[in-house]
C-alpha positions as CSV (number, residue, x, y, z in Angstrom):
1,X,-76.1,8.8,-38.1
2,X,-75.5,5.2,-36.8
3,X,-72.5,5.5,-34.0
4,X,-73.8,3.1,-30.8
5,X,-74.6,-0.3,-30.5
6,X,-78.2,-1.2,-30.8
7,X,-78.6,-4.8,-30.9
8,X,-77.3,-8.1,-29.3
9,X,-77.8,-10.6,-31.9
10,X,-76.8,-14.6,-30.5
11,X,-74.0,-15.5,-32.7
12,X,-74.1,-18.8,-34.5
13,X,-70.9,-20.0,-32.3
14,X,-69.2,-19.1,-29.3
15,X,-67.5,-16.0,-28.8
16,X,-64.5,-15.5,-26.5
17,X,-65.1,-11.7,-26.3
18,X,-68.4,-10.5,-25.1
19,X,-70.8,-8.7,-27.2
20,X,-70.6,-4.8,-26.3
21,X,-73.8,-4.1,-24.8
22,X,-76.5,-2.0,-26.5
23,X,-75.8,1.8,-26.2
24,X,-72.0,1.4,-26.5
25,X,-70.5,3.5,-29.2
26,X,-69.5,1.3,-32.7
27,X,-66.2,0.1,-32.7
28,X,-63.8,-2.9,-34.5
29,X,-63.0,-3.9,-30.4
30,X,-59.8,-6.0,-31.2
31,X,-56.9,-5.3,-33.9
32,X,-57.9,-7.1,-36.8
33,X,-61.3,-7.8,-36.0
34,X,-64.2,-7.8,-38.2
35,X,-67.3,-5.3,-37.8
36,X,-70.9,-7.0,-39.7
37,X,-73.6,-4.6,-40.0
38,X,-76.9,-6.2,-42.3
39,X,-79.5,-3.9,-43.7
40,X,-82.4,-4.9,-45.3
41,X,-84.0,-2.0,-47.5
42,X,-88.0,-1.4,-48.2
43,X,-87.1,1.4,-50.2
44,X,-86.7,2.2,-53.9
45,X,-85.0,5.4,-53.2
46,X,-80.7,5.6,-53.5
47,X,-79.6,4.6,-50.6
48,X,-76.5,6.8,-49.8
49,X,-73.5,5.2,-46.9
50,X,-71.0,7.4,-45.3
51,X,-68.2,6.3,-43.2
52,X,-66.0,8.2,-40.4
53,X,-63.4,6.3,-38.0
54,X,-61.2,7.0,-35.4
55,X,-58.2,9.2,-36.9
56,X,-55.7,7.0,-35.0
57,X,-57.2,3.5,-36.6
58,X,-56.2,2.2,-40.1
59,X,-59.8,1.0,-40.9
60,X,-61.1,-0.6,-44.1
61,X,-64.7,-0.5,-45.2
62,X,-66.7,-2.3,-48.0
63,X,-70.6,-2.1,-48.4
64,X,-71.2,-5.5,-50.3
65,X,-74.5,-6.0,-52.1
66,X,-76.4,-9.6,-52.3
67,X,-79.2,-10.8,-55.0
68,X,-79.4,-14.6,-54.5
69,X,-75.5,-16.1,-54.9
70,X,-75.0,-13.0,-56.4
71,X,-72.6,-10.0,-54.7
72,X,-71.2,-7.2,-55.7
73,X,-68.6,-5.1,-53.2
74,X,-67.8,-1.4,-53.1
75,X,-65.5,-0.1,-50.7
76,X,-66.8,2.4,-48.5
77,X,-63.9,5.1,-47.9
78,X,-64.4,8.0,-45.7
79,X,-65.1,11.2,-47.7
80,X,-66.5,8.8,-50.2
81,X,-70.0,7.6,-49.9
82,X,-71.2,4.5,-51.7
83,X,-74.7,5.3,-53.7
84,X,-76.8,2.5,-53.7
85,X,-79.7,2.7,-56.2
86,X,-83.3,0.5,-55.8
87,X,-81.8,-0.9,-52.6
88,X,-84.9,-2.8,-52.1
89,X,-84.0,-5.4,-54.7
90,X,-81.2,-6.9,-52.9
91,X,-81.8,-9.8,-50.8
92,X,-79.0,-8.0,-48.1
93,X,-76.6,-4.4,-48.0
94,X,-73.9,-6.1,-45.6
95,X,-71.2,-3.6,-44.4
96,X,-68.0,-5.1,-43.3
97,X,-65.6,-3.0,-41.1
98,X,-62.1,-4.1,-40.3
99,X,-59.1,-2.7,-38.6
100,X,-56.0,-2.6,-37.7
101,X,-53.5,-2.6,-34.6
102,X,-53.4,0.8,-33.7
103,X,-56.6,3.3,-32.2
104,X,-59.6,2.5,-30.5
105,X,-61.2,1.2,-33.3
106,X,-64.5,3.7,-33.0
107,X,-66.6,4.5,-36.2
108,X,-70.1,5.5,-37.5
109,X,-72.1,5.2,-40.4
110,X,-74.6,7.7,-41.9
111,X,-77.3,6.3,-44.1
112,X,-79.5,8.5,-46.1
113,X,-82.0,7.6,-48.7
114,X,-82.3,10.1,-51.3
115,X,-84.4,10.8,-54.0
C-alpha cells in the first residue's frame, strides 16, 4: 500500500505551492489539481493497481501506459483494479490523479505483482 509521500522530486518550473514533505499522507492538495505518480517496472509479472480516496472527494484516476510515442490509458476506478501484464516492456506506468472541489483530497494506491 502506497499512502504517504516519499519523494521530493525538483519540478521542471516553479511551483507556487510547496511540495508536501516526505512522510505526508498522498493527497490531490488543491481542487482541481493534478496527482503524477511514475513507475518504472523490472518485472514480467501482472502488475495489479488499486485505488481508494477520500469518500468526500470526487476523484478521477487513470493508469496510462507508455512504449515510445506510444500510450495507452485505463482508468483506475476504486473497486476496480487495472491488470497490467509484462509491465516491464513499457518505457513508463504513469498514474494521474485528479480532483475535485470538495474533501481533502487523500488517497492511496496498492500495487501488487502477481503471477
Amino acid at each position: 500500500m502506497i499512502d504517504r509521500s516519499n519523494a521530493k522530486n525538483v519540478p521542471p518550473y516553479e511551483l507556487l505551492h510547496a511540495d508536501d514533505p516526505a512522510g505526508r499522507p498522498l493527497r490531490v492538495a488543491h481542487a482541481y489539481g493534478i496527482d503524477y505518480l511514475r513507475l518504472r517496472a523490472s518485472t514480467q509479472k501482472t502488475m495489479t493497481i488499486s485505488f481508494a480516496g477520500d469518500a468526500g472527494t470526487a476523484f478521477r484516476a487513470d493508469v496510462v501506459l507508455a512504449t515510445g510515442e506510444t500510450y495507452t490509458v485505463h482508468s483506475l476506478v476504486e473497486g476496480t483494479p487495472v491488470a497490467v501484464e509484462s509491465p516491464d516492456s513499457y518505457d513508463e506506468i504513469c498514474i494521474v490523479v485528479t480532483r475535485g472541489e470538495a474533501g481533502t483530497g487523500t488517497y492511496s494506491l496498492k500495487i501488487e505483482e502477481g503471477e
